[in-house]
N, C-alpha and C positions, 0 to 999 in steps of 0.2 A: 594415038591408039594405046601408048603402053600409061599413060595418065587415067584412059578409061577403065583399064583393069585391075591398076592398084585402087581407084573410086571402087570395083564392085569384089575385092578383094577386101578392103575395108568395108564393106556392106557385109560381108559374109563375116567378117571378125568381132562387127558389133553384134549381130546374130546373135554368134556362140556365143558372146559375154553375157548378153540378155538371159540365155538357158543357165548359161554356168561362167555367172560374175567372178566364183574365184579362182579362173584358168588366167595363171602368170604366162603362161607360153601364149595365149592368143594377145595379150599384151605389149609381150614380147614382134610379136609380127605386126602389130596394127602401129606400132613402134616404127618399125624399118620398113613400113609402104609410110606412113607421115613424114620421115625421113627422105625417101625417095623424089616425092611433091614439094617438098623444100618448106616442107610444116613443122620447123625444128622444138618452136615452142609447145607442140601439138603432142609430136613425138618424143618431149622429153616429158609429161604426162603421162604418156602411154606407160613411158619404163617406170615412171616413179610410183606409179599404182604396183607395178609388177615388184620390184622390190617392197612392197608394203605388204604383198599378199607371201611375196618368198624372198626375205632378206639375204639371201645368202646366192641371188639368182646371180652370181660373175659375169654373166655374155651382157645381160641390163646394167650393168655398172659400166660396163666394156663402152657398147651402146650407147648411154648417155655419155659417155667422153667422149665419141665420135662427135655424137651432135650440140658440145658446147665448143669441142676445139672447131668445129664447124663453123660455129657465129663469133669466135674467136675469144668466148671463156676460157682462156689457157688456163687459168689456177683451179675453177671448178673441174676443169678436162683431165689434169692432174691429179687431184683428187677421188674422182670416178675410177682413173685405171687403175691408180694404187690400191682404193676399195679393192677392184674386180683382181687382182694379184693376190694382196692379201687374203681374199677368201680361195682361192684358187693359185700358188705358187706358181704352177708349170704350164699358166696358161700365157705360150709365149705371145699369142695373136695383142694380150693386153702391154703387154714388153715393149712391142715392136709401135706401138698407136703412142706409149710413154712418150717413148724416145722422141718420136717425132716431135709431142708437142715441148716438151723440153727444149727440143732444139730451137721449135718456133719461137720460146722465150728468151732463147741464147743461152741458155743452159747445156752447154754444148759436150764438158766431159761428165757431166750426170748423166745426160743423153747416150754417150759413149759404152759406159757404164751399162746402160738400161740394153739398148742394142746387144751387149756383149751376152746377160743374162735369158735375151732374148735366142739367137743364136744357139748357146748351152742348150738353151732346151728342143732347139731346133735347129740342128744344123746344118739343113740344107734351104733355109730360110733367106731364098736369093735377094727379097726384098731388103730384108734385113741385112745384109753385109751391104746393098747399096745403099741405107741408108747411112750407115756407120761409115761409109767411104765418103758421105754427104759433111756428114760430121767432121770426119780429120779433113777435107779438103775446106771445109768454112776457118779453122784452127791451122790452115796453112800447114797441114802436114802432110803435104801431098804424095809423098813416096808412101803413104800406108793410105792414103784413099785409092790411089791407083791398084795397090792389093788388093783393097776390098773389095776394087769395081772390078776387078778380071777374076773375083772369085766371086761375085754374083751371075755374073756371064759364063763361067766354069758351071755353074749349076744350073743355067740355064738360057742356053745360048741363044735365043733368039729375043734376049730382053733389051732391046734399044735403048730405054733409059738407061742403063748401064752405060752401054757404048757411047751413049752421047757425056756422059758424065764421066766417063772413062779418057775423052778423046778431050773435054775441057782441061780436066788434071793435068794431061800433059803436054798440054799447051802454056798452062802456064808454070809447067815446070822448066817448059823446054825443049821437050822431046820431042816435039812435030815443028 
């Protein structure tokens, strides 16, 4: 069902593009329904058209880092959010995507780093201190991933991945 209506959601975005080729936002969306269908080469078209018409679109560079740490172009995924940062400083959402793929390269106090600036600009950004709890717990520093993980659950306590990531740490610290 929800396959059929990202298809006539995409029907409706080639539409608009046909009346008005140079809307980067309808791009933008025909972007993350291609993404959705797992059409990552489709949808990294979509955005790259969209930065061609508005160079400075930050969420499209975001976007494309999604969908190449997706097929697991860590170095172009890097690339993209730094873009989407550098035109945009305080967009913590592109911080928080860094971090991860940082981390997925083992770049782990870059990643640290990335999360923290991430954080700053967001600080009640539960994801983001569990992922930075992810971070010191792979670096075996588990008395400060334990902090992070009960201050992502501080912010929002009904997030099990915390807890479950929470309850790892101190096992193998010792504490359970």
């Amino acid at each position: 069902v929800q396959l059929k209506m990202l298809d006539k959601a995409i029907e409706a975005f080639k539409k608009c593009i046909s009346l008005k080729p140079d809307n980067a936002d309808t791009y933008i969306k025909i972007g993350v329904a291609l993404k959705r269908q797992g059409k990552f080469e489709d949808a990294l078209k979509a955005y790259k058209v969209c930065v061609s018409l508005k160079p400075d679109y930050f969420v499209a560079y975001n976007n494309m880092g999604n969908v190449l740490k997706e097929i697991g172009d860590y170095v172009k995924a890097v690339k993209m959010f730094k873009k989407a940062v550098l035109i945009k400083p305080d967009y913590a959402e592109a911080y928080n995507n860094l971090g991860n793929t940082l981390q997925n390269q083992g770049e782990l106090e870059e990643a640290i780093e990335t999360y923290n600036k991430c954080i700053l600009l967001k600080p009640n950004n539960f994801v983001a201190f569990n992922n930075l709890g992810n971070a010191f717990k792979e670096l075996k520093k588990l008395g400060k991933a334990i902090k992070m993980f009960k201050k992502a659950i501080s912010i929002k306590p009904d997030f099990a991945e915390a807890y479950n990531n929470l309850g790892v740490a101190q096992k193998e610290l010792g504490e359970l």
